[in-house]
C-alpha positions in Angstrom: -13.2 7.1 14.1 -10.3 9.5 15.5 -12.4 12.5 16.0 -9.8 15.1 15.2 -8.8 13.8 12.2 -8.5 16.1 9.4 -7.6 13.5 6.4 -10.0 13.2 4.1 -10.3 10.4 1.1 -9.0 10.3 -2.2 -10.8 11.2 -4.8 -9.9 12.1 -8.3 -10.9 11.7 -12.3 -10.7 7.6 -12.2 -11.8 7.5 -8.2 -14.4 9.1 -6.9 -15.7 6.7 -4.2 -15.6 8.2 -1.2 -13.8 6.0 1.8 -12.3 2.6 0.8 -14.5 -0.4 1.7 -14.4 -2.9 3.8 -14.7 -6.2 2.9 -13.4 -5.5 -0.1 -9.8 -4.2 -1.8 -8.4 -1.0 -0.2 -5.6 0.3 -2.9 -2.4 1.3 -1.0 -1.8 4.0 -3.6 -5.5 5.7 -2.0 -4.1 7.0 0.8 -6.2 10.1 1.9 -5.6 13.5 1.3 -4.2 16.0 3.9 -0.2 16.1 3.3 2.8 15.0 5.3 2.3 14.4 8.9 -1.7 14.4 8.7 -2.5 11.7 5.9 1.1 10.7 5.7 4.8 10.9 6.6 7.5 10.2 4.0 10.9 10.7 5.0 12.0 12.3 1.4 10.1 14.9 0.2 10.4 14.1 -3.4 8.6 11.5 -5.2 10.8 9.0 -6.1 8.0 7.0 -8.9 5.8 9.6 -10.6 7.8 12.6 -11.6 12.3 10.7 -11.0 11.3 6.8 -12.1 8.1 7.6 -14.7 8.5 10.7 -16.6 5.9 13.5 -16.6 4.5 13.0 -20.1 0.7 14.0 -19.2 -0.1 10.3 -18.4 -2.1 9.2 -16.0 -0.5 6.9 -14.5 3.9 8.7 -14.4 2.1 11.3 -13.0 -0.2 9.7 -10.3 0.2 11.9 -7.2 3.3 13.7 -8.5 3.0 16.4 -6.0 3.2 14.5 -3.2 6.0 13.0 -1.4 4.7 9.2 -1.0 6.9 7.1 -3.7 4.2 5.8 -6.3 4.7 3.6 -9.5 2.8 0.9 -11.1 3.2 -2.4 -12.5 4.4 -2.8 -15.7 5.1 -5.6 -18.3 8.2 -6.5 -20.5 9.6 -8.3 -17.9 9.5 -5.8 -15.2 6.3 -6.7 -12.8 5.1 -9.8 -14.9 8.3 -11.6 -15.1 8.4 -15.8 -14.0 9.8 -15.1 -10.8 6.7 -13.6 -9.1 5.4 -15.7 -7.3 1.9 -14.6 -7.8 1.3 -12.2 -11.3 0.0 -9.2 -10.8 -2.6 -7.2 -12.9 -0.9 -4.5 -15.0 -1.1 -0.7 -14.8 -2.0 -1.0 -10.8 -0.6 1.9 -8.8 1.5 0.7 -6.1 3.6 2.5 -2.9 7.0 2.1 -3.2 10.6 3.0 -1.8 9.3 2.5 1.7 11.4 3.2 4.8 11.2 2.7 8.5 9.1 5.1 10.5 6.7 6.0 7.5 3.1 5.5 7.4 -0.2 6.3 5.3 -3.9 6.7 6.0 -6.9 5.7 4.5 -10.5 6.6 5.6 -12.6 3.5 5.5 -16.7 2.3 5.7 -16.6 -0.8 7.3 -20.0 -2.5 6.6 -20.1 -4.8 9.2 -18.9 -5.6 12.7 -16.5 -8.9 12.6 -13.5 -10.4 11.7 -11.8 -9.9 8.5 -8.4 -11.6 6.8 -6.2 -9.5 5.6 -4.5 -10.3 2.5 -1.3 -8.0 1.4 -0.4 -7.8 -2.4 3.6 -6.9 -1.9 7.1 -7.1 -3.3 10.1 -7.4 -0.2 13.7 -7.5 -1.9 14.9 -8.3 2.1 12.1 -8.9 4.2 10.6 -6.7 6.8 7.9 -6.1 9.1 4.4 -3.9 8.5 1.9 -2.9 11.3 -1.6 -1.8 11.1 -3.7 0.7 13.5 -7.3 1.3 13.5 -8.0 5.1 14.8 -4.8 5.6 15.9 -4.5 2.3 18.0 -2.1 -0.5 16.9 -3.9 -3.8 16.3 -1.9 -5.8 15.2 2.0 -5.4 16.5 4.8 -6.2 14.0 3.7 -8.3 11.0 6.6 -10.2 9.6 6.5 -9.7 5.7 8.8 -12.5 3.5 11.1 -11.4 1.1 10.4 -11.9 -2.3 14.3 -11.8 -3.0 15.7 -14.3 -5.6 18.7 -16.1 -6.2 18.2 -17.0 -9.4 17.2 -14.1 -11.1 20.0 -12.2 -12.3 18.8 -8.5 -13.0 19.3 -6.5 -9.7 16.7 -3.7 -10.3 14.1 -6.7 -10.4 14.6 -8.0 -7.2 12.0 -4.8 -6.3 9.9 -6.2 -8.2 8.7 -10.0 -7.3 5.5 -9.8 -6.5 3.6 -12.3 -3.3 0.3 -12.4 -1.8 0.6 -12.7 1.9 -2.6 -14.4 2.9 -3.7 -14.7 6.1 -1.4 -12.2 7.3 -3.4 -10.8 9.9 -7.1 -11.5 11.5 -8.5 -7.7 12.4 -11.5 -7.2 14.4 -13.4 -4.4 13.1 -16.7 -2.0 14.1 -18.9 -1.4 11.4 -18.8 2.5 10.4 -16.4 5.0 9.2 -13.0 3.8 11.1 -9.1 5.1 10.1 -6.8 2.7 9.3 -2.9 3.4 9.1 -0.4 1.4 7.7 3.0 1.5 9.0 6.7 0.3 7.5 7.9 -0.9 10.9 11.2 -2.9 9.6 13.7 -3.1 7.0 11.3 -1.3 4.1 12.4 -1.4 0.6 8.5 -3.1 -0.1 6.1 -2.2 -2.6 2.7 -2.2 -1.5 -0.2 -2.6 -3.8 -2.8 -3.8 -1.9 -4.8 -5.3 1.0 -8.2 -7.6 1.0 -10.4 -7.4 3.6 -12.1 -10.8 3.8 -15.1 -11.3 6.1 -14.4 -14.6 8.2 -17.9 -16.4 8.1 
């Protein structure tokens, strides 16, 4: 683990788990606490989901992370994130990232549980394509990963075309060290994805 880091994971009234696990589901939207430039970098400072998109009624999830400059929303149905052009439907009321840009990145504090070699799986929306990278302690291991847009011809309502949700499978093979390890994700090209999440299955 980067030994300097000061990051530290996210915790609050629904999650209280300490660092993500691995195997398992690490939620995008967990990215640690610390602010801009430690657990995160955002290149607008206002959240453009919880607070601009979802109003600030006291709910849990318009409100999720309002203070803080990563762009969170969450799927929703009537048509918006359960609509027949996904290509995969997603479960509703999960808190994605969103309005992503070139040069950002977020941080997660992880327990790995055992040394080996795990799939990574990436639940997404990608209205153009792009291209995502991962680092493990401040090392990139994996170069540019080419994500597929999710963009449709056929489907009329502009705003949507955000919102066509994909599993990448197999998107990556990650060798990992058992124990507490930092992993970064990074928008490398294009951005305008939605993350939501990515599975970490161990390769028997």
């Amino acid at each position: 683990m980067t030994t300097n880091y000061k990051g530290q994971p996210y915790k609050d009234s629904k999650y209280s788990g300490g660092p993500q696990s691995i195997p398992g589901t690490l939620m995008c939207a967990y990215y640690d606490f610390g602010g801009e430039g430690i657990a995160y970098h955002d290149t607008i400072e206002q959240n453009q989901g919880s607070g601009m998109l979802n109003p600030l009624d006291g709910t849990y999830l318009n409100e999720f992370r309002k203070d803080e400059s990563v762009d969170i929303s969450y799927t929703k149905p009537n048509g918006i994130d359960d609509s027949s052009f996904n290509l995969v439907q997603p479960e509703l009321g999960i808190p994605y990232v969103g309005w992503t840009e070139p040069g950002e990145w977020l941080k997660y504090t992880v327990e790995v549980a055992q040394d080996g070699i795990y799939t990574v799986n990436l639940l997404y929306t990608s209205n153009k394509g792009g291209a995502i990278s991962l680092s493990v302690n401040d090392q990139d291991v994996t170069g540019p990963l080419p994500i597929l847009s999710t963009y449709r011809d056929d489907d009329e309502i502009e705003w949507r075309q955000w919102h066509h949700w994909n599993i990448a499978k197999g998107l990556v093979d990650l060798q990992l060290k058992q124990g507490t390890q930092v992993l970064t994700i990074h928008t490398v090209e294009q951005g305008q994805m939605n993350y939501a999440y990515l599975e970490f299955v161990l390769k028997e």
